[in-house]
N, C-alpha and C positions, 0 to 999 in steps of 0.2 A: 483853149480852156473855156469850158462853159462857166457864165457867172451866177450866179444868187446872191438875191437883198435879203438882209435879215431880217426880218419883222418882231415887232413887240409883242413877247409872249415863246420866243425861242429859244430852247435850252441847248447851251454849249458846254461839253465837261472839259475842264482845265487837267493835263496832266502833268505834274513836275516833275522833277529829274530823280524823285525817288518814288516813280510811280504810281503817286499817290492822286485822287482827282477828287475833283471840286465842282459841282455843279453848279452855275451862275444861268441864271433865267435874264433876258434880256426885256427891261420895263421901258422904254420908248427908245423911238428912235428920230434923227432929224434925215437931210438929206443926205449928207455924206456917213453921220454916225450911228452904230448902235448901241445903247448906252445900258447897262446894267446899274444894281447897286456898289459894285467897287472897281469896277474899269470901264475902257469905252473902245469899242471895235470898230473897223472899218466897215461899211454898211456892203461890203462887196464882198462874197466871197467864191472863193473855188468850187465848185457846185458837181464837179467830177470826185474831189477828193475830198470835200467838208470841210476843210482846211481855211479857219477862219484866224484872221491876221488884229492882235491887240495894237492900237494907235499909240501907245507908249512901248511899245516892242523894243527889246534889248534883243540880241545875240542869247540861247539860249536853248537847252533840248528839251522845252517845255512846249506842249501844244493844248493850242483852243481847239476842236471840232464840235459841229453838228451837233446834236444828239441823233444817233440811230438804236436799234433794237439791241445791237452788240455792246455799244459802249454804254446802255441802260443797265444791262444788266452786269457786267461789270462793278459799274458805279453802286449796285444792291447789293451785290456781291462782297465789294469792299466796306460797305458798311455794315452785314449782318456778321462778316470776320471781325470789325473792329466789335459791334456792340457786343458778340461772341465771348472775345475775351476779356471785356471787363467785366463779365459774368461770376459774381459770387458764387460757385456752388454751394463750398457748404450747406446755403439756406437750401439745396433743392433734396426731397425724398431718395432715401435708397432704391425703391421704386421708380422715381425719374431719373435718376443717374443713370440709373442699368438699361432705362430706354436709350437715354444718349448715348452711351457707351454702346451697347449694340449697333447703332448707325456709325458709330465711325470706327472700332473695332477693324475693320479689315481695310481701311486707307492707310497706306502708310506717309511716315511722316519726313521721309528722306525726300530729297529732292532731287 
């Protein structure tokens, strides 16, 4: 296992067990920690896998990682679906509806 230090200024996104993520920026670190605003990491991590370890870790199908290009966009992803749907239409033009509606029109909604 190759290792990596985290440094101040390092974005890891949190995923919890309902898929959901959370971007947490890391603001200093000491010798063994990496400390954000609401937890504090071990300053060592898995550098094959990104796989970065919380110092209060419980048992749990929730993971820290890295940020990379994948899990960025993702993390845009999940937030332009939530801002999406607390989206008033009503307020928007018949005119803007029928743009929108033309782009997702042929997605369908089944999974």
């Amino acid at each position: 296992m190759m290792k990596g230090l985290l440094k101040e200024g390092d974005v890891i996104y949190y995923t919890d067990t309902m898929n959901r993520m959370t971007k947490i920026t890391i603001k200093r670190v000491t010798r063994t920690q990496a400390i954000s605003d609401h937890c504090r990491f071990r300053i060592e991590y898995d550098k094959e896998s990104g796989y970065i370890t919380q110092l209060s870790y419980t048992y749990s199908r929730s993971s820290y990682e890295l940020e990379t290009p994948e899990l960025k966009e993702m993390y845009l992803k999940q937030l332009l679906v939530q801002k999406i749907s607390k989206t008033k239409f009503d307020l928007f033009s018949v005119h803007d509806l029928e743009k929108i509606y033309n782009i997702i029109k042929n997605i369908s909604c089944e999974k």
